[in-house]
N, C-alpha and C positions, 0 to 999 in steps of 0.2 A: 646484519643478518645475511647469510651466504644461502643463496636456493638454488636447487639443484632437482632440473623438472624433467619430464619429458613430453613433449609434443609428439602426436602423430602426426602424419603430413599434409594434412590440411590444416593443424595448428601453424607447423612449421612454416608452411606458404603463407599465412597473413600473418605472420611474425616479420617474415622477409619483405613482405611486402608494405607492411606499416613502414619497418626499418630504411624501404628504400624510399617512400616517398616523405619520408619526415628527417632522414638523416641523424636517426637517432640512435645510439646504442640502444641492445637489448635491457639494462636494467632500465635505463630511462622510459622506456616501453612501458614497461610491467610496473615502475612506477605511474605512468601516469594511466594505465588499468586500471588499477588499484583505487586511484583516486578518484576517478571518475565512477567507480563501481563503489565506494568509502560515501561517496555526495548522494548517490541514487538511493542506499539502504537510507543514509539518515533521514533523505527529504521519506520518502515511503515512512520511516517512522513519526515524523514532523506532522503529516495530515492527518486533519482531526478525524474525515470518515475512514483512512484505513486503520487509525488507531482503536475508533469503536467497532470497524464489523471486527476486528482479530480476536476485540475482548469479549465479541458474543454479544455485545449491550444493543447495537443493532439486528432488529428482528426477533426480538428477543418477546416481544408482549402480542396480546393477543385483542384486535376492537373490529369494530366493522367497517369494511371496506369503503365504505363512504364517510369515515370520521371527521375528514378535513371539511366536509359538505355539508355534512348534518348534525355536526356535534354540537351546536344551540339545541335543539331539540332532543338530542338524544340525552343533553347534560339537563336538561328541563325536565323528560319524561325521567330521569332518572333520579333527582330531585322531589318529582311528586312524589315518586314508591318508595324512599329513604323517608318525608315527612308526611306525608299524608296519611299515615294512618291513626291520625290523633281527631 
């Protein structure tokens, strides 16, 4: 594939300036942007918690603020008013 871009010059100046200190042509560049920026999407889609907050699954339910603290008792009181009324 043939690209054909335009930089402004501050694109231009760290184009030149990668180029000068890596001694690489310009595709070689943009190839290895490319990959570098090709590895950063996948890993971002690879992680479990950015995969559930994008689908909305995170934050999504509604309990009380103290659940991880008090949810013996609140699973208990909640349990009496489910059976207890026999």
């Amino acid at each position: 594939m043939r690209i054909n871009a335009r930089l402004d010059d501050e694109y231009a100046d760290k184009l030149a300036y990668i180029q000068q200190q890596t001694n690489q042509a310009v595709t070689d560049v943009i190839k290895s942007a490319l990959e570098l920026y090709y590895q950063q999407i996948q890993q971002q889609q690879k992680n479990p918690l950015s995969m559930l907050t994008k689908t909305g699954f995170i934050g999504c339910g509604e309990a009380d603020p103290n659940l991880s603290v008090n949810y013996k008792s609140i699973l208990k009181d909640s349990l009496k008013a489910k059976y207890d009324h026999h």
